[in-house]
C-alpha positions as CSV (number, residue, x, y, z in Angstrom):
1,X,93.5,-77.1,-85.4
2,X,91.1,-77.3,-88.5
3,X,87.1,-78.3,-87.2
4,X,86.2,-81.7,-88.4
5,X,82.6,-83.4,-88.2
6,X,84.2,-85.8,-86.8
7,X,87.4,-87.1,-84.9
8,X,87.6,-91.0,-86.4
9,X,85.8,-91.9,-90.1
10,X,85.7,-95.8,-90.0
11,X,84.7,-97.2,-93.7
12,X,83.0,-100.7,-92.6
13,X,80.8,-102.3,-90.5
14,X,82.9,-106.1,-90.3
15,X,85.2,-107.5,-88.0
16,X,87.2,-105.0,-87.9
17,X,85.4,-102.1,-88.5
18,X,83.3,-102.6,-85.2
19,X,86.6,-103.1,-83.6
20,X,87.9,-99.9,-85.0
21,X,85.1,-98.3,-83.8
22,X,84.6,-99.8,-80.5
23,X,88.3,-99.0,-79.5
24,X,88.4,-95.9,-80.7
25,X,85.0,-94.4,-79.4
26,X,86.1,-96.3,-75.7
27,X,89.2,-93.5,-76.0
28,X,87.1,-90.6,-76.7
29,X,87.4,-90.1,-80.1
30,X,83.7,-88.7,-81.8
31,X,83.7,-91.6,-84.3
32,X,81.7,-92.2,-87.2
33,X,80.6,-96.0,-88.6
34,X,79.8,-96.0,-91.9
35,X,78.6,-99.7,-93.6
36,X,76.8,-99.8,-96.8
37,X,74.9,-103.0,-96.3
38,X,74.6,-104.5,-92.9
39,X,76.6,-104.9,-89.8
40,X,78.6,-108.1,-88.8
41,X,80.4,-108.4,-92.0
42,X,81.4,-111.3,-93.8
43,X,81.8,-113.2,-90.8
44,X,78.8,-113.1,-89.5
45,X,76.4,-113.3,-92.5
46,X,78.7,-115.6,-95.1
47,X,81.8,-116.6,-93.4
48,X,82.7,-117.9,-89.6
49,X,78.8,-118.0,-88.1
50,X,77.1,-120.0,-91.1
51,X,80.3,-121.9,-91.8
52,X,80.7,-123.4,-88.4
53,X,76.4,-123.5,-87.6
54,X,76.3,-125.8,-90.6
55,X,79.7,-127.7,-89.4
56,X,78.3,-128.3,-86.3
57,X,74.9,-129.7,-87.7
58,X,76.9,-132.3,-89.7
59,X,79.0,-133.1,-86.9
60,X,75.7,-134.1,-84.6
61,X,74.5,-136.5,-87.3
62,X,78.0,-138.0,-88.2
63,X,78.2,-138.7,-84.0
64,X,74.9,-139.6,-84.2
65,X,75.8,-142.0,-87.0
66,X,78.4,-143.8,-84.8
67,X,76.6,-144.0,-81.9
68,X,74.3,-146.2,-83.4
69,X,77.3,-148.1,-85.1
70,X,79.0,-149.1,-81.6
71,X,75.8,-149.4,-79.7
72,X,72.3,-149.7,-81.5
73,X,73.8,-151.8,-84.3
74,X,70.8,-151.7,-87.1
75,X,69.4,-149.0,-86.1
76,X,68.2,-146.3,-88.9
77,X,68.8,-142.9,-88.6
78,X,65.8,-140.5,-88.6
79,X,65.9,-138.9,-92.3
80,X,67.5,-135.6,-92.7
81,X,65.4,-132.4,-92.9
82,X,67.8,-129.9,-95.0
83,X,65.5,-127.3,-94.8
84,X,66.0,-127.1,-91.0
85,X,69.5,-127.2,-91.0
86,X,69.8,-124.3,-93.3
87,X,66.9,-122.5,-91.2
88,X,69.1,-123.0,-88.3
89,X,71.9,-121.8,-89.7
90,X,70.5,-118.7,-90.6
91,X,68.6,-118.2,-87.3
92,X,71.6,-118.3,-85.2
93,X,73.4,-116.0,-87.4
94,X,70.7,-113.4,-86.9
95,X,71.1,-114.1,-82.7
96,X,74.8,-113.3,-83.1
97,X,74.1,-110.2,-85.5
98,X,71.7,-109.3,-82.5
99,X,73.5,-110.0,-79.5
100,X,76.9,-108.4,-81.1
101,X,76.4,-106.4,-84.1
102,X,73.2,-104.4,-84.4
103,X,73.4,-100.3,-84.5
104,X,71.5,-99.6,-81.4
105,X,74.6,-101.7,-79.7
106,X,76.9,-99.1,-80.6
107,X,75.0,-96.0,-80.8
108,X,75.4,-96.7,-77.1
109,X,79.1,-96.3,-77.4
110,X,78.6,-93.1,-78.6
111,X,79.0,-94.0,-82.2
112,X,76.9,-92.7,-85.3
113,X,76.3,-95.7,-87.0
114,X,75.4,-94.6,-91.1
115,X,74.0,-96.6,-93.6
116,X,75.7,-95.6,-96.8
117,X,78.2,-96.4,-98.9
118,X,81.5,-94.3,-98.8
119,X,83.7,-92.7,-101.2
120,X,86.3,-90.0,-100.5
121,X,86.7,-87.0,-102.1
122,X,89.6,-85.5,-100.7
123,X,92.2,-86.6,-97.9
124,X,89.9,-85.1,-95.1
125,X,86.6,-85.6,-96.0
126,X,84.2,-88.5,-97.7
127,X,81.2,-88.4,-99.3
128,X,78.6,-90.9,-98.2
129,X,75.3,-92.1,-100.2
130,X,72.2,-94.1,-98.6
131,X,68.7,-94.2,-98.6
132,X,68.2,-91.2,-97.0
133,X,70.8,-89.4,-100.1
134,X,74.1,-88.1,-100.1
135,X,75.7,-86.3,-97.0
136,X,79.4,-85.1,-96.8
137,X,81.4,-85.6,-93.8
138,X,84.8,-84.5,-92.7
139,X,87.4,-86.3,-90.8
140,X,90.3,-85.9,-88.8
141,X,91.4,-89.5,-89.1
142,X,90.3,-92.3,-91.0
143,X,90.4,-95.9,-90.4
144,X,88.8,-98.4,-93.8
145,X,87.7,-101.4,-92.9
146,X,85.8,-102.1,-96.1
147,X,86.7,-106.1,-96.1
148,X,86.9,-108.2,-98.9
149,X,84.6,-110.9,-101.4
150,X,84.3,-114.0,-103.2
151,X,87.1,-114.1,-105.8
152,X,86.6,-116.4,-109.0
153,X,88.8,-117.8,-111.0
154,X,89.3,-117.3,-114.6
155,X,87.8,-120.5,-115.5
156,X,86.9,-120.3,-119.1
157,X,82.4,-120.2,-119.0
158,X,82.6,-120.1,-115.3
159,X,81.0,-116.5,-115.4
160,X,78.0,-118.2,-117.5
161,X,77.8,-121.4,-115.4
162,X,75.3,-121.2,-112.4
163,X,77.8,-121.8,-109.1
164,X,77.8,-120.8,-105.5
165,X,80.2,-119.0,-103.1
166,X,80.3,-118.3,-99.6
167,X,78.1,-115.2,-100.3
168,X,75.5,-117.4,-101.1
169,X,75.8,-120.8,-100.1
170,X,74.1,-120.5,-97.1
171,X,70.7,-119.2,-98.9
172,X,70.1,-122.5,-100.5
173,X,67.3,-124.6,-99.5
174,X,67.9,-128.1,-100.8
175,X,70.4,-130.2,-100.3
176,X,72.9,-130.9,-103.4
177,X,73.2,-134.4,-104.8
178,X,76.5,-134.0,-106.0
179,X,78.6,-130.9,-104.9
180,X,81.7,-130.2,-106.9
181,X,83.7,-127.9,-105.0
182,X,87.2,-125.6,-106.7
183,X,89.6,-125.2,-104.0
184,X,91.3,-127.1,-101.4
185,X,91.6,-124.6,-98.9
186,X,89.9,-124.0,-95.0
187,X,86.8,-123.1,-96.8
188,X,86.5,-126.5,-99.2
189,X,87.5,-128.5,-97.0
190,X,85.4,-127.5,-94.3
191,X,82.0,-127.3,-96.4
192,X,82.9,-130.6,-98.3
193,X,83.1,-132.3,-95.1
194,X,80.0,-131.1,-93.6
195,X,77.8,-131.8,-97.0
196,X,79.0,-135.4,-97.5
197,X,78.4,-135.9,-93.6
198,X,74.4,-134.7,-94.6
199,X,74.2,-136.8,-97.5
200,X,75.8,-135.1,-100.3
201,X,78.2,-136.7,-102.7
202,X,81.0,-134.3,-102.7
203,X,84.4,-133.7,-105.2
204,X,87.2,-131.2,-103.9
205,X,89.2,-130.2,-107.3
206,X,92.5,-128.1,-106.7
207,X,95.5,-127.1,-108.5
208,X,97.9,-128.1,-105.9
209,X,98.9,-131.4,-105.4
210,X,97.9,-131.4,-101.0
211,X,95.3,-130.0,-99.3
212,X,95.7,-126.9,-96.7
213,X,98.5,-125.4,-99.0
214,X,99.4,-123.3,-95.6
215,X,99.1,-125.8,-93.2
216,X,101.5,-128.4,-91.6
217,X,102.0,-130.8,-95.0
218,X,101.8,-134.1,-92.8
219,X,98.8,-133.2,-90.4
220,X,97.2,-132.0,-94.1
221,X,97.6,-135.3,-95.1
222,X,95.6,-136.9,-92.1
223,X,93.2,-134.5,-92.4
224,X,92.8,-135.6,-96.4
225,X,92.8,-139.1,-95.5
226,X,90.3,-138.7,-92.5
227,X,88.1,-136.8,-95.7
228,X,88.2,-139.8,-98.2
229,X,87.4,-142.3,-95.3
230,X,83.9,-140.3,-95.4
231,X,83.9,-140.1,-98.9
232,X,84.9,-137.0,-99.8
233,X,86.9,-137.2,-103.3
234,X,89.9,-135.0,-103.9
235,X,91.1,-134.3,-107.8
236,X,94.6,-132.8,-107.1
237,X,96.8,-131.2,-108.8
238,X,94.4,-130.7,-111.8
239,X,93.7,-127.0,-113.9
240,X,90.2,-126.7,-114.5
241,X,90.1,-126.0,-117.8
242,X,86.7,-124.8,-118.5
243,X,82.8,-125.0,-116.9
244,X,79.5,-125.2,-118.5
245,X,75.9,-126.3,-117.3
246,X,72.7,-124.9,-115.8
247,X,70.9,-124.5,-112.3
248,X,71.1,-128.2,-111.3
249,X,73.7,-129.6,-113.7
250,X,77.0,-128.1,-113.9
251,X,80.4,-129.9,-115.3
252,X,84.0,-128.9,-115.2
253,X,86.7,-130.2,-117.7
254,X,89.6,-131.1,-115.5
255,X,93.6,-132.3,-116.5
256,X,94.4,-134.1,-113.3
257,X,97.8,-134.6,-113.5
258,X,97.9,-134.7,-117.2
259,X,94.7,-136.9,-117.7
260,X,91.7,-135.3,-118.9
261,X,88.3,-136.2,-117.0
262,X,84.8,-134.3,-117.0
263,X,83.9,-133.6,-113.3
264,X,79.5,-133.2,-113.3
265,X,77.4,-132.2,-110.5
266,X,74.1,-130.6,-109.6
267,X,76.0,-127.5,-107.8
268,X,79.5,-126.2,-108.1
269,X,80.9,-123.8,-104.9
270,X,83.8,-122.0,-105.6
271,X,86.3,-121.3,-103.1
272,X,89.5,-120.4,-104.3
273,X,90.3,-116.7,-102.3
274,X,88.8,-113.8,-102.2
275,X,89.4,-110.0,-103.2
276,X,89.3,-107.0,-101.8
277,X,86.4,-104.4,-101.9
278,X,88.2,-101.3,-102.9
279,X,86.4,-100.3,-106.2
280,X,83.8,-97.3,-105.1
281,X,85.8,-96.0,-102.0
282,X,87.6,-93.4,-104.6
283,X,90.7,-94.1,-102.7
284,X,93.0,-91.5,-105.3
285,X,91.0,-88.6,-104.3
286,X,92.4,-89.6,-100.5
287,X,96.1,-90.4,-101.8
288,X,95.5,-94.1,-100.9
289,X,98.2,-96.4,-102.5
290,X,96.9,-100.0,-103.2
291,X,97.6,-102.6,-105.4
292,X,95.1,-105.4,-106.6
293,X,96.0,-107.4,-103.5
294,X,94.6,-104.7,-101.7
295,X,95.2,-101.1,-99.4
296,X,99.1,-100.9,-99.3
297,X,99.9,-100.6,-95.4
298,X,103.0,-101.1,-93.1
299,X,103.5,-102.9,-89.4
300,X,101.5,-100.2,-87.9
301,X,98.6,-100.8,-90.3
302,X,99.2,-96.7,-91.7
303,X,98.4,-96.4,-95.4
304,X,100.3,-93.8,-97.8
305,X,98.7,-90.9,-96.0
306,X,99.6,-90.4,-92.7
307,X,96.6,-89.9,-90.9
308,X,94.5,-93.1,-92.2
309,X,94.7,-96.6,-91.1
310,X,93.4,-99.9,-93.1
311,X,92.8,-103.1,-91.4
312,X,91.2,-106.7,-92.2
313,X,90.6,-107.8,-95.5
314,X,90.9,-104.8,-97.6
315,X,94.9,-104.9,-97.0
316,X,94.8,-108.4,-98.6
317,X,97.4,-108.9,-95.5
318,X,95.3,-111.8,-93.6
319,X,92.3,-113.3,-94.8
320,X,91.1,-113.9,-91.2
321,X,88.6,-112.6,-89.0
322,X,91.4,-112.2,-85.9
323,X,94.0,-110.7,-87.5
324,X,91.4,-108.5,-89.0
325,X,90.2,-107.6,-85.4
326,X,93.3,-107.7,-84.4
327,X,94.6,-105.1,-87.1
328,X,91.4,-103.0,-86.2
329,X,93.0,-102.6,-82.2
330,X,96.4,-101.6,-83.3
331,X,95.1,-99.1,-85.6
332,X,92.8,-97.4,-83.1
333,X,95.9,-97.3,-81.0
334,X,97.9,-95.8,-83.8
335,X,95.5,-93.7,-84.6
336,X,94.1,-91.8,-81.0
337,X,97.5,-92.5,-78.7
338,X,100.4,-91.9,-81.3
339,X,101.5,-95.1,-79.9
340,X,103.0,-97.9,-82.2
341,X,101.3,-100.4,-81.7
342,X,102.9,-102.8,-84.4
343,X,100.8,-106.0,-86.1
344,X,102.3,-109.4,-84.0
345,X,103.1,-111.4,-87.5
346,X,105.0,-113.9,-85.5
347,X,102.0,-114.9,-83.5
348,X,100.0,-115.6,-86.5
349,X,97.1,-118.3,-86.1
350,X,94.2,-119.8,-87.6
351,X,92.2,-123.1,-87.3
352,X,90.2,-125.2,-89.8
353,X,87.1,-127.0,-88.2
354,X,86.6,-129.9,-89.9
355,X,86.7,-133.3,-87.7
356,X,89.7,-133.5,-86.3
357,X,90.4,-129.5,-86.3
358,X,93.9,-128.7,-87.4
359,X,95.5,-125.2,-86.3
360,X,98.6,-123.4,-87.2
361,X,100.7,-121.0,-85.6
362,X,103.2,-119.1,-86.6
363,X,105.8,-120.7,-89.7
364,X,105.7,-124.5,-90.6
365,X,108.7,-126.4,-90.8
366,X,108.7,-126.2,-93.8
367,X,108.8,-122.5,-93.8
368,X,111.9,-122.9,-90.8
369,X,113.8,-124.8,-92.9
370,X,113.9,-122.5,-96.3
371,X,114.6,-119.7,-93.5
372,X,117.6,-121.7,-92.6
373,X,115.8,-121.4,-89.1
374,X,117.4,-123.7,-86.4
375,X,114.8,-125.8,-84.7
376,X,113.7,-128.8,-82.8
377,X,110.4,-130.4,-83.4
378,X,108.3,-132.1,-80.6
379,X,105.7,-134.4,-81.5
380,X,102.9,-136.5,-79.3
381,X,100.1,-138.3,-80.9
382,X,96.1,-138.4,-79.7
383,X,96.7,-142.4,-79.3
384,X,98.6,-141.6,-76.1
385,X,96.2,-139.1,-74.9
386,X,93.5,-140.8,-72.1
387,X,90.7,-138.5,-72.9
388,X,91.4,-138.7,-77.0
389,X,91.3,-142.6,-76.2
390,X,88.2,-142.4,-74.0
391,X,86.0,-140.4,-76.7
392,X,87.4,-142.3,-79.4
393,X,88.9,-139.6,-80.7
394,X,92.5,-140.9,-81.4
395,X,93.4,-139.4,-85.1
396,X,95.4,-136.1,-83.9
397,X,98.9,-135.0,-83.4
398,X,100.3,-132.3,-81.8
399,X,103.9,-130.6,-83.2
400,X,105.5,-127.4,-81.5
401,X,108.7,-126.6,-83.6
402,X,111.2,-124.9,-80.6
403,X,115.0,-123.5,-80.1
404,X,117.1,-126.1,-79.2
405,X,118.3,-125.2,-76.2
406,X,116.3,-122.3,-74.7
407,X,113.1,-123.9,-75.8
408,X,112.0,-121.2,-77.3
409,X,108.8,-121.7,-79.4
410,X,109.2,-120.7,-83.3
411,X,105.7,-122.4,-84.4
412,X,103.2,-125.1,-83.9
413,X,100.8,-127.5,-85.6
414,X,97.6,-129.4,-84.4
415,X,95.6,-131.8,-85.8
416,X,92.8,-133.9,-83.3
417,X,89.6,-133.0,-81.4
418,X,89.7,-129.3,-79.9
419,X,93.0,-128.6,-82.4
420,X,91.5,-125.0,-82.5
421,X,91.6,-124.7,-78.5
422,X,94.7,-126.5,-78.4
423,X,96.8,-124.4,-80.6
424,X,94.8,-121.5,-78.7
425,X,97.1,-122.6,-76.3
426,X,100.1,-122.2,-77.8
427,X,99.9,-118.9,-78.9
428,X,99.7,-117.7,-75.6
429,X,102.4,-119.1,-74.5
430,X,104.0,-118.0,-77.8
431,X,103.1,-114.4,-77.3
432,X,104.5,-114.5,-73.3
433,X,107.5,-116.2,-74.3
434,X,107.0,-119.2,-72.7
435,X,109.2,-121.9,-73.2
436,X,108.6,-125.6,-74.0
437,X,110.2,-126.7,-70.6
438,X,108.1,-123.9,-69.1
439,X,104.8,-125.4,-70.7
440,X,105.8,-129.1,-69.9
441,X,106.5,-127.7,-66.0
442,X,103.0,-126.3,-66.0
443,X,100.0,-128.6,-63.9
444,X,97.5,-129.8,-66.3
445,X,94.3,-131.3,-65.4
446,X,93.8,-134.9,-66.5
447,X,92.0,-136.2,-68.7
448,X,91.8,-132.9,-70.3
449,X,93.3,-132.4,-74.2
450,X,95.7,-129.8,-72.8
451,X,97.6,-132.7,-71.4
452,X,98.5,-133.6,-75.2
453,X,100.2,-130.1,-75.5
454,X,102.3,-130.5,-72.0
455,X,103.4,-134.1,-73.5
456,X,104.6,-132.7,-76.6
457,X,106.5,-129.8,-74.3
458,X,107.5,-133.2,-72.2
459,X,109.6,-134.7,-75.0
460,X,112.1,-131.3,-74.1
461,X,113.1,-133.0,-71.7
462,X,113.3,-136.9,-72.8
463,X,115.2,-135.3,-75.6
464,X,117.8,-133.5,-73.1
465,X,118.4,-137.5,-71.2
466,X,121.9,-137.8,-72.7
467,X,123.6,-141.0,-71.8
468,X,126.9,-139.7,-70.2
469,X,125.0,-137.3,-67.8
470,X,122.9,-139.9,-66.6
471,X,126.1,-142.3,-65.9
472,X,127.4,-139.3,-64.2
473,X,124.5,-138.9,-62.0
474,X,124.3,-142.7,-61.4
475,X,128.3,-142.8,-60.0
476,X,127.6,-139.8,-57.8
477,X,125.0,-141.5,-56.3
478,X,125.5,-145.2,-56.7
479,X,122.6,-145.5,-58.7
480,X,122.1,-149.0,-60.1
481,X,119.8,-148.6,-63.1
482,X,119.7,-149.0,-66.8
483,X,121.3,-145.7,-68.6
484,X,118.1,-144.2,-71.0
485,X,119.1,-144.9,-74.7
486,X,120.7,-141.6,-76.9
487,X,117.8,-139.0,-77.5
488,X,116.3,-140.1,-80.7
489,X,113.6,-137.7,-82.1
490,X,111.7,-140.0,-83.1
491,X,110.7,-141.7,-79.9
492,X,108.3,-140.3,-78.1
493,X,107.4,-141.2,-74.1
């Protein structure tokens, strides 16, 4: 066998890079982390950490807010220091970059952590430059994990107009006035909430004519309803047709459903996808096939060359920081077993955590329905659920779309309080084959939110009550009383 520096070359330092790394390095493979700018990733320096730091400062202040409503009536809330918020946020993303993601944390593992960037130069080998200068490294296997960034649209003057994205949104220091904000998405939606809840005016613009294009359509809608109640404005299906402005005063000429309007602000975030980072990796000299999506791969995350793996952004496959982790394991696994170890694209799930949180998993039913998919769907609504009632929490809804008969679970949708945990649920059962009769046999604690799940797997049953079966049961036993209506899927118990 030829002698390489080293067994694994991960190209990364993200999500799923240090899971690459980690999982490979815990089965004995000499592995080799290369990341040209810091560890953690997008994640935990522009994405997930800030994102839901910031989220979870708004959400104080808006519960703040309405605990003075219902019970100090008059009462003035303390004014809002921005500069602490933000100073927060970044503080705690430097504890989870130091608890989780600094060098020394791996080094331990046995892994040579290098500060470079990365380009290959053949199929076997890579040449990295840092601060130190340029090394060359050889590799028996190769794993890139080289994520993904901001994408911008081609808004005519966009690239001359002063405007944020997640890559720096979280550097600012004062709070906006007015922030106008281009996409619709888990990212808009989520920031747009938590800067009208600290004061901001805020306007969501997007092409499509809904929110959370991916989502369930009807817990969208609540969501986009709960948003304008705080006074968030959406412009919907509108094309932006141009931008302009300086630091401080920016305006986008909109057609919102055929009308013109001028849309002005004092910032502008754009957050309409992203792209992945691909350009200096050199991946021809490697024989790397990609498109401008991203690294071409297939269900065991193998590129065109048989002895490198790609995983997380870079494919373009999933934007999301667990399937990027998750894409990370099964390529380790590919990579130092031999073992397929395929991606799980039926269990696919992701939360957005604005108040209420809404999760998906696995296809809408909208998606069932174009698949000519066979399903039932099984609602139960936070206003029947004690502890939703008891925190005042009632907007939510919980929908798991099932086989028929078997109960087999196909996909699911939550909106409410703990939506992300909720749906957390699911996919667990999901991924053990757990049947909707199964989940609604399962003990629950009460109050808890779970219960709102076990209802929803409880309508299984009140849908499976059929009149003649019940009159059957009732002559066997000379039961006297009243026969349960037809199963209507629309009433819920």
């Amino acid at each position: 066998m030829p002698h390489y520096d080293v067994d694994l070359l991960v190209i990364g330092g993200g999500s799923a890079g240090l899971t690459a790394s980690g999982t490979a390095a815990n089965l004995g493979l000499k592995t080799m982390l290369v990341e040209r700018h810091r560890l953690g990733g997008d994640c935990t320096w522009t994405g997930c950490v800030p994102s839901k730091t910031l989220l979870h400062a708004a959400a104080r202040r808006a519960q703040a807010r309405d605990y003075i409503d219902r019970f100090a009536p008059g009462t003035e809330l303390p004014p809002l220091d921005f500069q602490a918020v933000m100073d927060d946020v970044r503080q705690t993303r430097q504890e989870v970059y130091h608890d989780a993601d600094r060098p020394e944390i791996y080094q331990d593992f046995g892994i040579e952590v290098v500060s470079a960037q990365a380009r290959f130069t053949g199929p076997h080998s890579a040449h990295l430059v840092g601060d130190a200068g340029g090394r060359d490294v050889t590799f028996r296997l190769a794993i890139v994990c080289s994520g993904s960034r901001a994408a911008t649209p081609p808004i005519p003057g966009l690239d001359e107009t002063p405007h944020l994205t997640n890559d720096t949104l979280f550097e600012i220091t004062e709070r906006p006035e007015h922030l106008v904000i281009v996409g619709a998405g888990p990212i808009g939606c989520e920031m747009g909430q938590a800067f009208r809840r600290l004061g901001s005016r805020v306007t969501i613009v997007d092409r499509s004519d809904r929110i959370l294009g991916k989502d369930d359509a009807d817990h969208a809608a609540i969501l986009q309803g709960v948003l304008e109640d705080e006074g968030v404005e959406f412009v919907l299906d509108a094309d932006v047709e141009s931008a302009q402005g300086t630091d401080g005063n920016v305006s986008l000429a909109v057609s919102a459903s055929g009308t013109a309007r001028t849309i002005s602000g004092d910032r502008l975030l754009i957050a309409t996808g992203r792209t992945p980072n691909l350009e200096s990796l050199d991946l021809e000299a490697a024989g790397i096939e990609s498109t401008e999506k991203g690294i071409t791969v297939d269900d065991q995350c193998k590129t065109s060359v048989s002895h490198i793996w790609a995983a997380g952004d870079c494919t373009g496959e999933y934007l999301l920081t667990h399937m990027s982790e998750h894409m990370a394991k099964q390529s380790a696994t590919n990579a130092a077993l031999k073992i397929p170890a395929p991606i799980d694209r039926d269990g696919i799930v992701w939360a957005t955590y604005t108040t209420p949180e809404v999760g998906q998993l696995g296809k809408t039913e909208a998606e069932l329905e174009e698949d000519g998919t066979s399903f039932v769907t099984y609602r139960f609504p936070f206003t029947k659920v004690d502890r939703a009632i008891t925190e005042h929490a009632e907007t939510g809804n919980v929908k798991i779309l099932a086989t028929e008969w078997r109960g087999k679970i196909l996909g699911a949708s939550v909106i409410g309080e703990r939506g992300g945990e909720l749906i957390s649920m699911l996919a667990v059962a999901m991924k053990a084959g757990v049947s909707v009769r199964e989940i609604s046999d399962t003990i629950v604690p009460y109050p808890a939110y779970g219960l709102a799940v076990r209802r929803a797997a409880d309508q299984y049953y009140i849908q499976k009550q059929y009149p003649l079966a019940i009159d059957a049961v009732k002559r066997v036993f000379g039961y006297r009383g009243e026969t349960p209506p037809p199963p209507d899927p629309e009433r819920v118990v």
